[in-house]
C-alpha positions in Angstrom: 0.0 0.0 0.0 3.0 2.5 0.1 2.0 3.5 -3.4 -0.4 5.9 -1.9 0.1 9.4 -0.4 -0.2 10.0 3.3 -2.5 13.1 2.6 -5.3 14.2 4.3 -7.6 14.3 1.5 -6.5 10.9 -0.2 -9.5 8.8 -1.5 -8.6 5.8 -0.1 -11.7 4.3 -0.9 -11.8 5.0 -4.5 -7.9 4.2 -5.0 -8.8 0.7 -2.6 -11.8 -0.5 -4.8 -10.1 0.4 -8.2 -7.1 -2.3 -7.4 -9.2 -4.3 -5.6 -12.5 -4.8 -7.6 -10.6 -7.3 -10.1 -9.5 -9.9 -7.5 -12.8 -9.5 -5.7 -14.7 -10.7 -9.2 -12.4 -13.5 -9.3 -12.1 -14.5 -5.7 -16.6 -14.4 -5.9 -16.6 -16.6 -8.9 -14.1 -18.9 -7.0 -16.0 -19.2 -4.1 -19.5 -19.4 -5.7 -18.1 -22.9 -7.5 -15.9 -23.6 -4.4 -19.4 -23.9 -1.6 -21.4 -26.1 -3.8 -20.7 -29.2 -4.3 -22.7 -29.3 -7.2 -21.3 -26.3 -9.0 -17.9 -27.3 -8.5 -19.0 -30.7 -10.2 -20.6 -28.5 -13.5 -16.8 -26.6 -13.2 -15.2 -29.8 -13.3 -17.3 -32.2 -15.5 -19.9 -30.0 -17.3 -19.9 -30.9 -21.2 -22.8 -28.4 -22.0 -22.4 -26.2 -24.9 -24.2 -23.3 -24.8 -24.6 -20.3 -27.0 -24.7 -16.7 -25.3 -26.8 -14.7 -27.3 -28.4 -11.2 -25.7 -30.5 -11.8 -23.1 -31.1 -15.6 -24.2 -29.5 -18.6 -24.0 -29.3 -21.1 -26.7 -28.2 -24.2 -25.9 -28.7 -27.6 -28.1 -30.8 -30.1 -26.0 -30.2 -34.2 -26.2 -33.8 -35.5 -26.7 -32.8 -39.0 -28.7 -30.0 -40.7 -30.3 -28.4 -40.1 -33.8 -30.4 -42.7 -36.0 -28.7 -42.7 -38.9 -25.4 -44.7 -36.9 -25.5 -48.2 -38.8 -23.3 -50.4 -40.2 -22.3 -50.8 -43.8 -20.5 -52.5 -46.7 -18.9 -51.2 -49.5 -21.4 -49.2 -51.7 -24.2 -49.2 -49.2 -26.2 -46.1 -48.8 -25.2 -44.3 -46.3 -28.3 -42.7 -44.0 -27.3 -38.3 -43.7 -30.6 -37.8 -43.8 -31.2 -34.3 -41.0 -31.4 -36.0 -37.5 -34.0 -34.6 -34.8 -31.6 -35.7 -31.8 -31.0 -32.1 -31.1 -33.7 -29.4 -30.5 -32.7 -25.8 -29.6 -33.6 -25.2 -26.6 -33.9 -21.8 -24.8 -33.7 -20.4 -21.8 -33.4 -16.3 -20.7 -30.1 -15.1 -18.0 -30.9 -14.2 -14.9 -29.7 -10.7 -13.2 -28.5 -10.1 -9.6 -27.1 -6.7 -8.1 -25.6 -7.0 -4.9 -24.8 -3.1 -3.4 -22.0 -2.3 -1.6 -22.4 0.6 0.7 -20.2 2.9 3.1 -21.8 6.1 4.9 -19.8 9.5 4.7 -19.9 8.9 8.3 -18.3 5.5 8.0 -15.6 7.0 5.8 -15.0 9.8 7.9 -14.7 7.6 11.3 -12.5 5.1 8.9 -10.4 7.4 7.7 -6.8 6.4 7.5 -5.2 3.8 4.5 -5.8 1.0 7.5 -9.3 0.9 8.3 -10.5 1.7 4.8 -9.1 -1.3 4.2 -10.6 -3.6 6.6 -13.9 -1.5 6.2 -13.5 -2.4 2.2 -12.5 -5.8 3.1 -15.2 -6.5 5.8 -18.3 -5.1 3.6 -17.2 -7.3 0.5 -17.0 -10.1 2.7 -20.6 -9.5 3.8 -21.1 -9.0 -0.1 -19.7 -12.0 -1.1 -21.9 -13.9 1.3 -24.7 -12.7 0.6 -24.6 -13.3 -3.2 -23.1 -16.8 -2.6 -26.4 -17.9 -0.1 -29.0 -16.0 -2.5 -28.0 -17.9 -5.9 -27.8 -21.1 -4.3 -31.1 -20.5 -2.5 -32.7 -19.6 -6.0 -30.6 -22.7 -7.1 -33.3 -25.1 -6.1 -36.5 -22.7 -6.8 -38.3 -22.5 -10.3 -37.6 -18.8 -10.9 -40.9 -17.4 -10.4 -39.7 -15.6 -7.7 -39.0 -11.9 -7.7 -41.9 -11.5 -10.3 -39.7 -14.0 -12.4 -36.8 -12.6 -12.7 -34.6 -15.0 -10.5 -32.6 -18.1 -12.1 -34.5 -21.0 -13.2 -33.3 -23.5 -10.6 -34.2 -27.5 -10.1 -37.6 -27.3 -9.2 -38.5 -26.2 -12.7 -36.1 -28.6 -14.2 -37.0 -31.8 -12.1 -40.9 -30.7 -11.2 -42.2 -32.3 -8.2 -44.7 -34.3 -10.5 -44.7 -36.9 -12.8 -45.2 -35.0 -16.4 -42.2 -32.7 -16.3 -44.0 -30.2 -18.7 -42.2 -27.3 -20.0 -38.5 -26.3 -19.3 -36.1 -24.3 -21.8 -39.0 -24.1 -24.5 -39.2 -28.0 -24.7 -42.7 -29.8 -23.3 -41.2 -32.8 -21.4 -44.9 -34.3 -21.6 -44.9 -33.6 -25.4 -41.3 -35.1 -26.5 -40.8 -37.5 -23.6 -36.9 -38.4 -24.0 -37.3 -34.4 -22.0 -38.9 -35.5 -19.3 -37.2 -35.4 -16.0 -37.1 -39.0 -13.4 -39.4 -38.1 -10.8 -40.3 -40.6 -7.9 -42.0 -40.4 -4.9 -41.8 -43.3 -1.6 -42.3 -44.0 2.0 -39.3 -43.2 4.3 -39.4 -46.9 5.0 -39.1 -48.3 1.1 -36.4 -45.4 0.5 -33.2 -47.6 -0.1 -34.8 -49.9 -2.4 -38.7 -50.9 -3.9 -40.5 -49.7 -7.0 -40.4 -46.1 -5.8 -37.1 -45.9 -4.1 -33.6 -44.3 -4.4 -32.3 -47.7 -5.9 -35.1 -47.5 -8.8 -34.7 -43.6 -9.7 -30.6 -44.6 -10.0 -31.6 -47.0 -12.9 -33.6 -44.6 -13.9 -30.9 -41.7 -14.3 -28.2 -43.7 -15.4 -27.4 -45.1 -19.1 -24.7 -48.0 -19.1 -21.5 -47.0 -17.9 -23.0 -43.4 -17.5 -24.2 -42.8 -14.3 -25.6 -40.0 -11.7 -22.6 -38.5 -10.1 -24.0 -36.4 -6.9 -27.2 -37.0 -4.5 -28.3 -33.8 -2.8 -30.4 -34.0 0.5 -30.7 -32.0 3.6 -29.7 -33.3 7.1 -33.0 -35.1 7.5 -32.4 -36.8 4.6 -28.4 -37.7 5.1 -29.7 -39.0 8.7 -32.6 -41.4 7.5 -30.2 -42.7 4.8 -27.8 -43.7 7.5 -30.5 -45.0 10.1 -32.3 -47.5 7.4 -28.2 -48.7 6.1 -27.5 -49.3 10.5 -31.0 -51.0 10.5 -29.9 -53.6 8.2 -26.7 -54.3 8.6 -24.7 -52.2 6.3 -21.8 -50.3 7.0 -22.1 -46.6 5.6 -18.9 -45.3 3.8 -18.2 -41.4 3.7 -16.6 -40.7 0.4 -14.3 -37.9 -0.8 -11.9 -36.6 1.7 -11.7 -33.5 -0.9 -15.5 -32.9 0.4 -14.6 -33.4 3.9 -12.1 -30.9 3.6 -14.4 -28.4 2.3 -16.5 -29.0 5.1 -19.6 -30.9 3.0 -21.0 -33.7 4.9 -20.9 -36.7 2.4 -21.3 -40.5 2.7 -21.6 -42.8 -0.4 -24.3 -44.4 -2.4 -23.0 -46.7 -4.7 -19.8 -44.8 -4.5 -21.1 -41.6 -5.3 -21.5 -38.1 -2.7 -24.7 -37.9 -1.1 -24.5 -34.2 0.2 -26.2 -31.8 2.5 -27.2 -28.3 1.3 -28.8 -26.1 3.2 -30.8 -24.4 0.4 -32.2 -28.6 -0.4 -35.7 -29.0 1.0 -36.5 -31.0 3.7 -37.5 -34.7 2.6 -35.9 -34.6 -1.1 -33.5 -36.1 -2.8 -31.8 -34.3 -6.1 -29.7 -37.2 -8.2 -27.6 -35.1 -10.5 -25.6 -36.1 -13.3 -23.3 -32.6 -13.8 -21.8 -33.7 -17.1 -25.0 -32.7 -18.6 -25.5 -29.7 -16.6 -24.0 -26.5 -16.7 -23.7 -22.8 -15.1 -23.6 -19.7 -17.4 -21.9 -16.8 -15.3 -20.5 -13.3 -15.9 -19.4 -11.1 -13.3 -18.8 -7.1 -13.2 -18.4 -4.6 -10.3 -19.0 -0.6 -11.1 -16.9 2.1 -9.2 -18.5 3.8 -6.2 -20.7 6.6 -6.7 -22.9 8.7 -4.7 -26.8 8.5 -4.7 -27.9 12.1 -5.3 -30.3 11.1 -2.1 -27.9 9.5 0.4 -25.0 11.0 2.1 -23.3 7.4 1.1 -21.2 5.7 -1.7 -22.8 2.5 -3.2 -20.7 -0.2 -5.5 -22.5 -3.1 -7.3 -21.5 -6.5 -8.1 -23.6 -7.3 -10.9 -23.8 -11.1 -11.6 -25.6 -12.7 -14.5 -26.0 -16.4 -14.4 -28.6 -19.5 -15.3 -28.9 -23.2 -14.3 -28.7 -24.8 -17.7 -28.8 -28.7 -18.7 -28.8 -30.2 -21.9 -30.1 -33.5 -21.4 -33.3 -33.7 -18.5 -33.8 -37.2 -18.4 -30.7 -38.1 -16.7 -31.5 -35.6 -13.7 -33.9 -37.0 -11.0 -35.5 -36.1 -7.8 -37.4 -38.5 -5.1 -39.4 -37.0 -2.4 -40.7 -38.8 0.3 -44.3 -39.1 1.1 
């Protein structure tokens, strides 16, 4: 910090945010993948192309395989004819402003290189936070909230209902290779049964292809364990990575099943994240002063969308 001058009317606030604002845009985008589970899975394993274009979205959707895949001899005719495998599907951004605000009072009481900087460093913390808990809350909503305008989270893309009827543009009841795996059981019948976590895995998975993250709440981590000690089975906790980052996790069929706080109570999100993905853009504006408030405001402007390309290997259970 010796860069600056030690004079009394140095805006250390302004010459603070403008060195600071680019590390802060990384370090949120960091830490909004780091504290999920699932979005560090999309960082690390998402295959999801998608096309940013205005305020949409486009992003080619898997609703059946290629067809025209067949064996030949020779002079055989090869099948090119157009395959409808791939539908474009469509989906709008969602916008978040997060403010970041310090009182002429605040800068006056703070007015040394020192405390700006832990007042800077203490209000983006709270900024960070608060972003961080608000997306992942919206994370498992539908995006009607807010008059619509928040992201389109799971409850939209795996519908608590069988029928998964419109998501990104496509009518899951309509073209049913879009429909989401939805199930429903008894807390007794939830490790295996008709309507159980065992049949909704066979569900979501295709051959060596399977769901690689189960999201619950504590409720749910604790009646998984009680019904595995009831019968006899050991439970394993998987990942020491996840331990480390402080995620509660122990294994079903080898793969995390993980708290999260913004997961309702009773539900159970299987997840495959190669086939789902996070669009995200970050940008923070300089402070400026509300011509009504004796106060400078910043904002950390995020856009961002849950996106997958492929619904029917995402499932839900809820029990009943």
């Amino acid at each position: 910090m010796g860069q600056f001058s030690n004079a009394s009317n140095t805006d250390w606030l302004t010459s603070l945010w403008a060195i600071s604002k680019d590390s802060f845009q990384n370090k949120l985008q960091d830490n909004i993948f780091n504290k999920s589970v699932l979005f560090g899975l999309m960082r690390d394993k998402s295959e999801v192309i998608v096309k940013d274009a205005g305020p949409l979205l486009h992003v080619p959707l898997m609703v059946s395989k290629n067809t025209g895949v067949d064996s030949y001899e020779g002079y055989d005719t090869i099948d090119t004819s157009p395959q409808s495998g791939y539908i474009d599907g469509t989906i709008k951004k969602a916008y978040y402003a997060a403010p970041i605000t310090i009182s002429k009072q605040e800068e006056k009481e703070n007015a040394s290189e020192a405390k700006v900087v832990d007042l800077l460093a203490g209000r983006a913390m709270q900024t960070e936070t608060s972003v961080i808990d608000r997306i992942n809350g919206d994370l498992f909503l539908d995006g009607t909230g807010n008059g619509g305008k928040n992201l389109t989270g799971l409850l939209l893309m795996i519908p608590s209902a069988s029928g998964a009827g419109t998501y990104m543009g496509v009518d899951g009841t309509a073209v049913t290779a879009w429909d989401a795996q939805y199930q429903e059981c008894a807390s007794a019948n939830l490790l295996s049964g008709a309507s159980s976590l065992d049949s909704l895995w066979y569900s979501c998975k295709d051959g060596m292809e399977q769901p690689d993250c189960i999201l619950t709440d504590d409720t749910g981590i604790k009646l998984y364990e009680q019904l595995n000690r009831a019968t006899g089975v050991g439970i394993s906790y998987v990942n020491a990575k996840l331990a480390d980052a402080g995620f509660q996790a122990v294994a079903y069929k080898g793969v995390p099943m993980v708290t999260d706080k913004g997961q309702g109570t009773g539900v159970y999100h299987m997840l495959n994240s190669k086939y789902l993905g996070f669009h995200y853009e970050t940008d923070t504006t300089d402070f400026v002063r509300p011509a009504n408030q004796n106060a400078r405001v910043a904002l950390v402007n995020v856009v961002c969308q849950l996106i997958t390309n492929n619904r029917r290997r995402q499932g839900k259970l809820i029990l009943s």
